[in-house]
SEKOL-740846 format. One record per residue (C-alpha): z, x, y; chain. Coordinates in steps of 0.25 Angstrom, whole numbers, plus 2048, in hexadecimal, padded with zeros to 3 digits. Each point is the difference from the previous one (the first is absolute). Layout:
residues N
SITE / Z / X / Y / A
...
//
This chain:
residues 347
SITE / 983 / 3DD / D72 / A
SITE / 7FC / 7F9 / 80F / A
SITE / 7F9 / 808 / 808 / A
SITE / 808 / 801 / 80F / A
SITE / 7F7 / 7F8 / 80A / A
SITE / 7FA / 809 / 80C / A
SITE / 805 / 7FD / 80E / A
SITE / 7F2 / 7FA / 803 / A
SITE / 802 / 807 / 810 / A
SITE / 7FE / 80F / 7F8 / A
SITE / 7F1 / 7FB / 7FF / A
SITE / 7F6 / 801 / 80B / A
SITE / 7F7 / 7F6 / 805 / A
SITE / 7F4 / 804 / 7F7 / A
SITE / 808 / 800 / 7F4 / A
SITE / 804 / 7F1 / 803 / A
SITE / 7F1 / 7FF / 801 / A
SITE / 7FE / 806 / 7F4 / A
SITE / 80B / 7F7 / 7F8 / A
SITE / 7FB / 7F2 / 804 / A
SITE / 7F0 / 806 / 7FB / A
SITE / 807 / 805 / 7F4 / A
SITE / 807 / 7F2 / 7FD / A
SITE / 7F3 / 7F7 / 803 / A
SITE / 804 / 7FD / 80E / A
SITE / 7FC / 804 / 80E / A
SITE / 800 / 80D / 807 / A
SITE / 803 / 7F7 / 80E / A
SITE / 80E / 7FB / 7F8 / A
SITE / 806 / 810 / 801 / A
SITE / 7FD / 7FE / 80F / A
SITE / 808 / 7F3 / 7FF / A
SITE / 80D / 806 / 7F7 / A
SITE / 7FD / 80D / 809 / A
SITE / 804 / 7F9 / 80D / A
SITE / 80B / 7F7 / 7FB / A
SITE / 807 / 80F / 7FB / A
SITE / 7FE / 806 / 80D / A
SITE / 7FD / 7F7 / 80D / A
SITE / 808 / 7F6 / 7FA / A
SITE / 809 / 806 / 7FA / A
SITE / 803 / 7F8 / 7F3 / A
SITE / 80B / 803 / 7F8 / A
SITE / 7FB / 7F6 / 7F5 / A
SITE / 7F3 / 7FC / 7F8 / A
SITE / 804 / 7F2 / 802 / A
SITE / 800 / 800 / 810 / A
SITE / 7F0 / 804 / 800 / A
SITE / 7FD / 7F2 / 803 / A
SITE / 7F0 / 802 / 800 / A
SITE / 7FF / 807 / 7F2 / A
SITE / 800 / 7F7 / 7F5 / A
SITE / 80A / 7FC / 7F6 / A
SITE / 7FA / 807 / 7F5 / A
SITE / 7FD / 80B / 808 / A
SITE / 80D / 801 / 805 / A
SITE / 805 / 800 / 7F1 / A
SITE / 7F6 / 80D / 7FB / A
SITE / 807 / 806 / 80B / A
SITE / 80E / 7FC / 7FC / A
SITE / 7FD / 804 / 7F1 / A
SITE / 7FA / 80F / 803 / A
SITE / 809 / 804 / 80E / A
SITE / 80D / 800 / 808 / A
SITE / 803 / 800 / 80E / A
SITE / 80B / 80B / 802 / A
SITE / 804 / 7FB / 80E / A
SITE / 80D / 804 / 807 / A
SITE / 80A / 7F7 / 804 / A
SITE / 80A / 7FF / 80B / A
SITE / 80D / 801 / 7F9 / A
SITE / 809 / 800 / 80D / A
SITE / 7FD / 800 / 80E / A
SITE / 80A / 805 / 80A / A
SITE / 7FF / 7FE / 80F / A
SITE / 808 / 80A / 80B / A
SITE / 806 / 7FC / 80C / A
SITE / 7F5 / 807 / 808 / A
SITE / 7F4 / 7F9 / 7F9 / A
SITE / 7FF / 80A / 7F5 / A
SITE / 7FB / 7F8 / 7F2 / A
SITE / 802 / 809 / 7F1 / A
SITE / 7F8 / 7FB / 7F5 / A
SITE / 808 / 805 / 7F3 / A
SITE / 7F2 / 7FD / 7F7 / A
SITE / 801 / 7FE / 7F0 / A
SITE / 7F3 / 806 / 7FA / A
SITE / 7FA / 7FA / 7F3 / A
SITE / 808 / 80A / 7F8 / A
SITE / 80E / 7FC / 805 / A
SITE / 800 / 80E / 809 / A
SITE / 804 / 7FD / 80E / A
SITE / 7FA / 806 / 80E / A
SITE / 804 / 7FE / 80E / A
SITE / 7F6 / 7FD / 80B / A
SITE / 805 / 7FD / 812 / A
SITE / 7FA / 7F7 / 809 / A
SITE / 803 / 806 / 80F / A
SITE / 7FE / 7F8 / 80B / A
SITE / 7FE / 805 / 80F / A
SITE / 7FC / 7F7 / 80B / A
SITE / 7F2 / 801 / 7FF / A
SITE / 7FE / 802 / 7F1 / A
SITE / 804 / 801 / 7F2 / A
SITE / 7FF / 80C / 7F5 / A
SITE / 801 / 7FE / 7F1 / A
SITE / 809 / 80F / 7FA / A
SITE / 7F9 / 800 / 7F2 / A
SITE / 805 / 806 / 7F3 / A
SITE / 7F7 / 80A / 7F8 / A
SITE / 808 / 802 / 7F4 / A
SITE / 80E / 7FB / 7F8 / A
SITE / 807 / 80D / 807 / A
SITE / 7FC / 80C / 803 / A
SITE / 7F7 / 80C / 7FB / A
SITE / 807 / 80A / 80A / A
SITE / 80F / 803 / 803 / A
SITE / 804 / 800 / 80E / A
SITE / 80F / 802 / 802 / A
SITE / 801 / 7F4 / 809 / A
SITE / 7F9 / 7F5 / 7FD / A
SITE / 806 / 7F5 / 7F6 / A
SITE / 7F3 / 7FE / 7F9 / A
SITE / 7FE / 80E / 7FD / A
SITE / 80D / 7FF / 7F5 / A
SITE / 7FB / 7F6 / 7F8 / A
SITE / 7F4 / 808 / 7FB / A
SITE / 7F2 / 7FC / 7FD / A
SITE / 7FF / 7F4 / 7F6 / A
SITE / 7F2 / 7FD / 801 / A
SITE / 7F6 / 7FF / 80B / A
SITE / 7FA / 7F1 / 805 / A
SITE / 7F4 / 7FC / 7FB / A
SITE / 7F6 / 7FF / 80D / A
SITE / 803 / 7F0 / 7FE / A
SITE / 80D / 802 / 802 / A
SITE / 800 / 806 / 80C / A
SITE / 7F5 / 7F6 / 805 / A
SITE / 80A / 7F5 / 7FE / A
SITE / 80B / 806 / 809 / A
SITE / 7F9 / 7FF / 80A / A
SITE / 7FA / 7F2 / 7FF / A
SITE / 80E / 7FC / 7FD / A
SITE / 805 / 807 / 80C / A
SITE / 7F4 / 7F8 / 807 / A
SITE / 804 / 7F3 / 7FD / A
SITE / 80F / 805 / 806 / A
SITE / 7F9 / 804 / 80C / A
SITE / 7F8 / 7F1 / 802 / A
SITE / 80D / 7F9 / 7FC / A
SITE / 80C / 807 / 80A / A
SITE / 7F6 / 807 / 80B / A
SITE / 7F5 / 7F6 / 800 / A
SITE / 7F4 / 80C / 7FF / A
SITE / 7FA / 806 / 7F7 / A
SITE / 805 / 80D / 7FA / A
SITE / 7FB / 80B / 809 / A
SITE / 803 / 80E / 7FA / A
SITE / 804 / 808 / 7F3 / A
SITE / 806 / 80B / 7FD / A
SITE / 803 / 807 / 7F3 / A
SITE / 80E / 805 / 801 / A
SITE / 806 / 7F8 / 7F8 / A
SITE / 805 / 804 / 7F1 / A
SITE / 7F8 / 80C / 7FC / A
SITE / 7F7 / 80B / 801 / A
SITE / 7F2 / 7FA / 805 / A
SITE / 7F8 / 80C / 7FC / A
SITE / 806 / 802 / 7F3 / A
SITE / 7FC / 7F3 / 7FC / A
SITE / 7F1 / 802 / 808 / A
SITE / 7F5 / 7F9 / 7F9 / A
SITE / 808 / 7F3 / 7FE / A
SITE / 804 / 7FF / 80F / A
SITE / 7F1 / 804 / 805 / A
SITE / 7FD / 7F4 / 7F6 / A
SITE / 809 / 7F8 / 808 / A
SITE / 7FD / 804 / 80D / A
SITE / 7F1 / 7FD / 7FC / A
SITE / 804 / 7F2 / 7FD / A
SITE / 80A / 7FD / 80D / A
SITE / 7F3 / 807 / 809 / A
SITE / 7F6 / 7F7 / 7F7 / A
SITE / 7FA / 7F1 / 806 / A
SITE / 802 / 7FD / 7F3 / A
SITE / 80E / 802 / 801 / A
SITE / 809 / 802 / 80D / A
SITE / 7F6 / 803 / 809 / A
SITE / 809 / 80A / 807 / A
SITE / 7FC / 80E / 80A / A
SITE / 803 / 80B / 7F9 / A
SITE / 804 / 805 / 80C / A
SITE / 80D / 7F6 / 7FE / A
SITE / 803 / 807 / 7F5 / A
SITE / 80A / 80E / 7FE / A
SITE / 803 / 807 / 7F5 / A
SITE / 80D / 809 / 801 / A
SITE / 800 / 80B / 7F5 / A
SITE / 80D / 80B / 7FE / A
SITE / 7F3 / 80A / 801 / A
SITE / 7F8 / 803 / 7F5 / A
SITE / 7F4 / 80B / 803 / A
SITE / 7F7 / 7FD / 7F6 / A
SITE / 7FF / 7F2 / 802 / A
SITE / 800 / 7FF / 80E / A
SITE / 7F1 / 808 / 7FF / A
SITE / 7FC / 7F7 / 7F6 / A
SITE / 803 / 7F5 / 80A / A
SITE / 7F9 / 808 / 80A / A
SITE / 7F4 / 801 / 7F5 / A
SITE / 801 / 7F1 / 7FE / A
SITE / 7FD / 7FE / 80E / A
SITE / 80B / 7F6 / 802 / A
SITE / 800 / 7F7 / 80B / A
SITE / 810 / 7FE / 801 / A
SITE / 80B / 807 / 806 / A
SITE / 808 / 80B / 7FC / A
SITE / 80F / 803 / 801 / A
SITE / 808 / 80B / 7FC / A
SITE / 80E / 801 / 7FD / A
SITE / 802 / 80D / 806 / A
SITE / 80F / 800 / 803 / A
SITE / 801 / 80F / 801 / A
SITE / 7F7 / 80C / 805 / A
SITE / 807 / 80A / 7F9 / A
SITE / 7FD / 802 / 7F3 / A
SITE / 810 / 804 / 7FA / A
SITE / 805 / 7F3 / 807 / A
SITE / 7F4 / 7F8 / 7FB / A
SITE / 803 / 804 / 7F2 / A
SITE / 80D / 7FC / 801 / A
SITE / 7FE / 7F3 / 804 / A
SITE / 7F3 / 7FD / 7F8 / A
SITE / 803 / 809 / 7F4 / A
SITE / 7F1 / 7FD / 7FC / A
SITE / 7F9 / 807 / 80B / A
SITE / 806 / 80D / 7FA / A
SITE / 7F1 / 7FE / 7F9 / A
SITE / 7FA / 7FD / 80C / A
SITE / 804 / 809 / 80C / A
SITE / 7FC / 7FC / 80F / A
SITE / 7F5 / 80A / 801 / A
SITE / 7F9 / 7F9 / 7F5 / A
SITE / 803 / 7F3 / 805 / A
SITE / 7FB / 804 / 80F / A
SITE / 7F2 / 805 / 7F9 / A
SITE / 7FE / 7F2 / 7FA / A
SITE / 804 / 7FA / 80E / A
SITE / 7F6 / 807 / 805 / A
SITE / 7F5 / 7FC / 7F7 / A
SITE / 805 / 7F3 / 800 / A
SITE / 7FD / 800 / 810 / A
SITE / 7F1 / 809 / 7FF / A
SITE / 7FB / 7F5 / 7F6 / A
SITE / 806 / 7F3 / 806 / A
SITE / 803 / 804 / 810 / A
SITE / 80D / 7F5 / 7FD / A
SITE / 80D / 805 / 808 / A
SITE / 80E / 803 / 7F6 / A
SITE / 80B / 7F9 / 802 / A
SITE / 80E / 808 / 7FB / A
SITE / 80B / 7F7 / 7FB / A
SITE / 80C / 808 / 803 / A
SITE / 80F / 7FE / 7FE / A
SITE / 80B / 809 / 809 / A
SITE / 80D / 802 / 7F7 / A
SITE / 80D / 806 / 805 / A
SITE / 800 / 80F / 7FD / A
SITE / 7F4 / 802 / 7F8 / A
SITE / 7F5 / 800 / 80A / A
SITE / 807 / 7FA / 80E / A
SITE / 7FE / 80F / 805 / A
SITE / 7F5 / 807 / 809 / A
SITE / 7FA / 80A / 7F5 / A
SITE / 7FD / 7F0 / 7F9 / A
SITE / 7FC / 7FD / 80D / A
SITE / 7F6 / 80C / 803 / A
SITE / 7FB / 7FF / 7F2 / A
SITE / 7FB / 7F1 / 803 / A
SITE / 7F8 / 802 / 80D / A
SITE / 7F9 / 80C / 7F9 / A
SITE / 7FC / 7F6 / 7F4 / A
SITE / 7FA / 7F5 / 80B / A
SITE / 7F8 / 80B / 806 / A
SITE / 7F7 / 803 / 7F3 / A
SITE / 7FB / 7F0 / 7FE / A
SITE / 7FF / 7F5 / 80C / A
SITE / 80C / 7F7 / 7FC / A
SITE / 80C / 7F8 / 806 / A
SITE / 80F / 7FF / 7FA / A
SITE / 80A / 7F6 / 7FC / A
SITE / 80C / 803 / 801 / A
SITE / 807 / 7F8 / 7F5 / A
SITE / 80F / 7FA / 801 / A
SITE / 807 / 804 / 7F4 / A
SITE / 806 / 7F4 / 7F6 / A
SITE / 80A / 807 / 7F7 / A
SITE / 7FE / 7FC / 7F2 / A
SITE / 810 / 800 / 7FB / A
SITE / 803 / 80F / 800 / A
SITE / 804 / 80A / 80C / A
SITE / 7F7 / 80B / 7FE / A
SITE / 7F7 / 7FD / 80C / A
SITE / 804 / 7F9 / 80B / A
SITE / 7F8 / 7FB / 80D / A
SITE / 7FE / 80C / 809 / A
SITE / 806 / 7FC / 810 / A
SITE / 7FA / 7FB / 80B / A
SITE / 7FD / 80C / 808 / A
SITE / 7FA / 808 / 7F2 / A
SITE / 7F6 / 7F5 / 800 / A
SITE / 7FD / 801 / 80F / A
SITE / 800 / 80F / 7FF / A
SITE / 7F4 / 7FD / 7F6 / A
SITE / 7F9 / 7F4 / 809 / A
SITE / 802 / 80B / 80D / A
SITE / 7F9 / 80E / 7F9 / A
SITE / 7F5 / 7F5 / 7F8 / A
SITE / 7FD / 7FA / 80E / A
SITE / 7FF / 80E / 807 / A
SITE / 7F6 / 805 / 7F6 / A
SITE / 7F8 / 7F4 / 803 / A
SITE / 803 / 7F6 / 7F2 / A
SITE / 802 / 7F4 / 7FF / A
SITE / 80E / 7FE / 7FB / A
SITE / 806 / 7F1 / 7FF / A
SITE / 80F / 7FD / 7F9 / A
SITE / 7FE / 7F6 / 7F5 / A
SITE / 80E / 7F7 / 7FF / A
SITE / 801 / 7FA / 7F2 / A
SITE / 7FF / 7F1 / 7FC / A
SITE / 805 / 7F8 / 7F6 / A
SITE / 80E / 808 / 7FD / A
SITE / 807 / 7F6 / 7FE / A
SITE / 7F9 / 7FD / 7F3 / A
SITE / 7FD / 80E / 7FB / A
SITE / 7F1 / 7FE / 805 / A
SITE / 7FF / 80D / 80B / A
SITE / 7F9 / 80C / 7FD / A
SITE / 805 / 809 / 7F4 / A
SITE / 80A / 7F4 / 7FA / A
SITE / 7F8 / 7F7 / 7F6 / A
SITE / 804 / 801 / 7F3 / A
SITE / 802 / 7F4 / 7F9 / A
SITE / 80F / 7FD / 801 / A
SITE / 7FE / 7F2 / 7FD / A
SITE / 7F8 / 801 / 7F3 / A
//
């Protein structure tokens, strides 16, 4: 029986070393293949150019490649571009390029699906398949990229992880790849471009804290009140807000990096002052702003987009307690790309 290949992007750069040596070579040629994996971005043996033949043969004979690849591309009306990305097992993700006048962010996907449940989001009823592999994620991005250079004429410029999935439930593969995207060896990029937007797991935002990760943290908060915020996210019966405020607060002690809270207003379920009240009291225990998310209905009338004046009665009591509050309007409607809505309805 033929043993499957490993995805030669699983090994680190000493174990490429350690190959070549092994095999009769040169540790120097795992710093070659090293770079055409990641600065470069490969996607074949046969594309590394300055690495022989034969070497590029071994490497054939005992790896793979597992690169993603753009199966569709969609462009909005306002710029707005979806990536529907076939992985090397035939699963598909969804990733968003968003475009403002002065710069571009990549939306990555974590996993295929979702570990958690929220009532609202599409994502969420397709359930947890598999989580990406850190090279998986990696390649959105640079994909992305390449979409940034080619329609916007710059680099990309930020990242955020809210596309499919629960970043922290698949942590050590996305630190991985946020290791890589922060590396000179591969993107280069701040972590302060990046974001990571998590439903709120406790426990792993310390470990983040622990970890002393340079990047952002986002929180899908959508509720102050612990009844309505079961309701909604019928997961964070396991984690109640008074837990998830503790870990906040850690996260600030040990990082001193401000919260953002991602939150949606629905019509009749928390367009109302308690939900109101409840919100400004949460702000005050971390230094944090808010976006206030424009809802994108995902094919059912359970929740609908709260009015105008429930929105600005939250921008008006935030602003009076001194936080930052801004209204995030959605991009990319049109194609199913806004926030809460990918879930593969091309595949």
């Amino acid at each position: 029986m033929q043993m499957e290949k490993k995805d030669i992007r699983a090994l680190s750069k000493e174990q490429l070393r350690d190959f070549f040596v092994s095999n009769g070579d040169q540790p120097f040629r795992g710093n070659q293949v090293y770079e055409w994996l990641w600065s470069k971005g490969a996607h074949r043996f046969e594309d590394m150019t300055n690495v022989s033949k034969v070497t590029r043969t071994m490497l054939e004979d005992n790896f793979v490649i597992n690169h993603i690849k753009v199966d569709q591309m969609q462009r909005s009306e306002d710029g707005t571009v979806k990536n529907a990305v076939r992985l090397h097992d035939g699963l598909v993700v969804e990733s968003v390029l968003i475009p403002t006048n002065t710069r571009t962010t990549a939306c990555v996907s974590s996993q295929v699906g979702c570990s958690l449940d929220c009532n609202f989001c599409a994502t969420a009823r397709l359930k947890r398949m598999r989580n990406l592999e850190p090279a998986e994620i990696y390649d959105q991005v640079i994909a992305i990229d390449k979409e940034s250079r080619l329609y916007y004429n710059h680099p990309l410029s930020n990242i955020v992880f809210m596309g499919m999935g629960e970043p922290l439930m698949n942590y050590n593969n996305v630190i991985k790849a946020i290791e890589m995207i922060t590396s000179e060896e591969g993107l280069g990029m701040s972590p302060k471009r990046i974001t990571v937007s998590t439903s709120g797991v406790p426990k792993m935002i310390k470990k983040l804290a622990d970890d002393e990760v340079k990047f952002k943290l986002a929180v899908s908060l959508h509720s102050a009140i612990d009844e309505i915020r079961s309701r909604i996210m019928p997961f964070s019966t396991n984690f109640p807000l008074a837990d998830l405020r503790e870990s906040l607060e850690y996260w600030y002690l040990k990082t001193k990096s401000k919260i953002t809270y991602e939150y949606v207003v629905w019509k009749d379920i928390n367009d109302n002052k308690a939900s109101i009240d409840a919100l400004v009291k949460f702000c005050k225990y971390v230094p944090c702003k808010v976006n206030l998310i424009e809802y994108n209905p995902i094919d059912d009338g359970e929740f609908q987009q709260a009015s105008d004046e429930s929105i600005n009665g939250y921008i008006q009591a935030l602003e009076a307690n001194g936080i930052v509050a801004k209204v995030r309007r959605s991009r990319g409607k049109d194609i199913d790309a806004a926030c809460g809505q990918l879930a593969n309805k091309e595949a």
